[in-house]
C-alpha positions in Angstrom: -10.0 -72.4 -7.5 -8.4 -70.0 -6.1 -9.9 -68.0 -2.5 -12.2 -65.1 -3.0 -10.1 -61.8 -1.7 -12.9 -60.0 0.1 -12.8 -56.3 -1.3 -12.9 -53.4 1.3 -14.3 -50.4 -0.1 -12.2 -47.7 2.1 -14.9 -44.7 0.8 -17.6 -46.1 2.9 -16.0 -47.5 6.2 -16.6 -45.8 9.4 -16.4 -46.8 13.4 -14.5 -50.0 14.3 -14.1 -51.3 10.7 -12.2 -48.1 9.5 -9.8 -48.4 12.4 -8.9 -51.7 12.0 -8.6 -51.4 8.4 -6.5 -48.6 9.5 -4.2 -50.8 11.6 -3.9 -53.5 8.8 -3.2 -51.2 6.3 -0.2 -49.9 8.4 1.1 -53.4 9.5 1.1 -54.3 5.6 3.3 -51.2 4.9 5.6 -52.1 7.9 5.9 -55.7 6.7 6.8 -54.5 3.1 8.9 -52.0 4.2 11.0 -54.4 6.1 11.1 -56.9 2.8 12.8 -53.7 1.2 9.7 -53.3 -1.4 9.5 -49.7 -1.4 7.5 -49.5 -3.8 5.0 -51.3 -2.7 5.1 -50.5 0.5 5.1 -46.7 -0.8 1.4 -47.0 -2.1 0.7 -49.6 1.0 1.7 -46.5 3.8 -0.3 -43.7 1.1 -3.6 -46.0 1.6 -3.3 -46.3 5.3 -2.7 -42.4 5.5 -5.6 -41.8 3.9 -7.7 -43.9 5.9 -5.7 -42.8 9.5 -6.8 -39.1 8.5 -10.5 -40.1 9.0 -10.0 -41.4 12.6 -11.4 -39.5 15.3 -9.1 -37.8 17.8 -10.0 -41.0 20.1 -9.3 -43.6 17.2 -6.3 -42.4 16.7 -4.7 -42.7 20.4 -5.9 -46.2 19.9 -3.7 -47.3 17.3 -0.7 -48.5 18.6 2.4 -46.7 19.2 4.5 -48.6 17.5 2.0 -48.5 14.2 1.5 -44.5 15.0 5.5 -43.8 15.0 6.3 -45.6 12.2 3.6 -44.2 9.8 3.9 -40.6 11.0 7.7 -40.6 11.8 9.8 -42.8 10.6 8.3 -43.8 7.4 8.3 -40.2 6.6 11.9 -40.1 7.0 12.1 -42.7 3.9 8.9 -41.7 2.4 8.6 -38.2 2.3 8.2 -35.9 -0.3 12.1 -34.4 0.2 13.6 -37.8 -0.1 16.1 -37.7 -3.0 18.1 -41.4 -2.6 19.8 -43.5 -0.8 23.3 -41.4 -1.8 24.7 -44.3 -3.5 22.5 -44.3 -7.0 21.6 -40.5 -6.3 22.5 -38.1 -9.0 21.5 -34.8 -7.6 
């Protein structure tokens, strides 16, 4: 049988279980972005924007650099809502 996934309902977290749910959520997105699933890690990085916007002004400082650059930054460079193609398939 296969293991039980435990569930994490994202509505209701608060405190120290929405931030590290926060920092998971933006590791996953890293990791997939690095595997070149984009799509994937597209809906992965939307999650753990959603969640980031609920941190505190504190919580957020607390969440690596590293995690905080990539999410806010960089991924938006790939990410963002301007963000046509990669050239080579674009038609527009």
């Amino acid at each position: 049988m296969p293991a039980k996934k435990n569930k994490v309902d994202i509505a209701t977290l608060e405190g120290e279980p929405l931030f590290k749910e926060t920092c998971r959520r933006i590791r996953v997105a890293r990791t997939l972005w690095e595997a070149h699933r984009n799509k994937a890690c597209r809906g992965e990085r939307e999650k753990a924007l959603e969640l980031y916007e609920k941190l505190t002004e504190e919580q957020k400082q607390r969440v690596p650099e590293v995690l905080r650059t990539w999410l806010r930054y960089r991924s938006e460079k790939y990410f963002g809502t301007g963000r046509k193609g990669n050239g080579a398939n674009s038609k527009g």
